[in-house]
C-alpha positions in Angstrom: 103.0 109.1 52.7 103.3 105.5 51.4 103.2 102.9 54.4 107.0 102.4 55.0 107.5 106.3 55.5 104.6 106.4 58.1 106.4 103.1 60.0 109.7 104.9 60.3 108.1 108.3 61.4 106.6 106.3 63.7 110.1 104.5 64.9 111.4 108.1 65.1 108.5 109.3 67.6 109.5 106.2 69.6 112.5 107.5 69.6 113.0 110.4 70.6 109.9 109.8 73.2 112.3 107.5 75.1 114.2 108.6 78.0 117.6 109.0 76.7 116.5 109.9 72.7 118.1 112.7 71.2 117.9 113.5 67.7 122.0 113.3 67.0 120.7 109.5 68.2 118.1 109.4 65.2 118.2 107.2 62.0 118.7 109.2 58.8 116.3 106.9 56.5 116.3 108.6 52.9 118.4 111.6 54.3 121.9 112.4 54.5 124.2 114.3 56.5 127.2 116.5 55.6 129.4 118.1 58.1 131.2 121.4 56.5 133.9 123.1 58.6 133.8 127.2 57.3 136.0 129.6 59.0 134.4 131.2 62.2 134.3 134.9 60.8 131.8 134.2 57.7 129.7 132.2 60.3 127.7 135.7 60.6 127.3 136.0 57.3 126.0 132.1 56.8 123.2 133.3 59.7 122.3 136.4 58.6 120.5 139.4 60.6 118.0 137.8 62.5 118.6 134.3 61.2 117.1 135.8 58.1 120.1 134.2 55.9 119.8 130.5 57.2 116.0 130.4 56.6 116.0 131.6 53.2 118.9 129.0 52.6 117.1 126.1 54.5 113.6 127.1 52.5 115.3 127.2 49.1 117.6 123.8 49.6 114.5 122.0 51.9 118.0 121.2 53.8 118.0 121.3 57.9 121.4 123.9 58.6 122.8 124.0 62.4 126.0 125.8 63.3 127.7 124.6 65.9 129.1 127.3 68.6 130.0 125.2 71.1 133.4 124.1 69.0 132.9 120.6 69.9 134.0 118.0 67.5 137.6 118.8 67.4 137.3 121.6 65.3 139.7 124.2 65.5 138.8 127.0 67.8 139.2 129.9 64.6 136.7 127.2 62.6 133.1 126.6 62.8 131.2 123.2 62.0 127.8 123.4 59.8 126.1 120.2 59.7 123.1 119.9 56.6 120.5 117.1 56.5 117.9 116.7 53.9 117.8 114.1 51.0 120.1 113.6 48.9 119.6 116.6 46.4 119.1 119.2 49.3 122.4 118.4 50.7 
């Protein structure tokens, strides 16, 4: 990658090494985030058997997808929030 890519995989590493680093805490750089709330009985169907659905749509889009289970965030309890991160385009 070109220099400044390398420094700020570096700053992440530092990061995260830290005692209290958590990726939530990481910088986003050239990503993005979106936060989609989907209701929580297509949440299987987003997955798939196995996980098979959620690979095949985080290998085609290059975009990280994480359901959240634990309902935190406010969300209403019969909703489910998706967060995607990748660049721009994947998101």
């Amino acid at each position: 990658g070109t220099r400044a890519t390398v420094d700020f995989a570096k700053r992440l590493v530092q990061i995260l090494c830290s005692e209290d680093g958590k990726e939530a805490d990481l910088p986003l750089g050239e990503a993005s985030r979106k936060h989609i709330v989907v209701p929580a009985t297509v949440i299987g169907k987003i997955i798939g058997r196995g996980g098979e659905m959620i690979r095949e749509l985080q290998n085609k889009s290059q975009a990280k997808i994480q359901v959240d289970h634990s309902g935190a965030g406010g969300v209403d309890p019969s909703q489910r929030q998706v967060t995607v991160t990748g660049t721009h385009q994947s998101v």
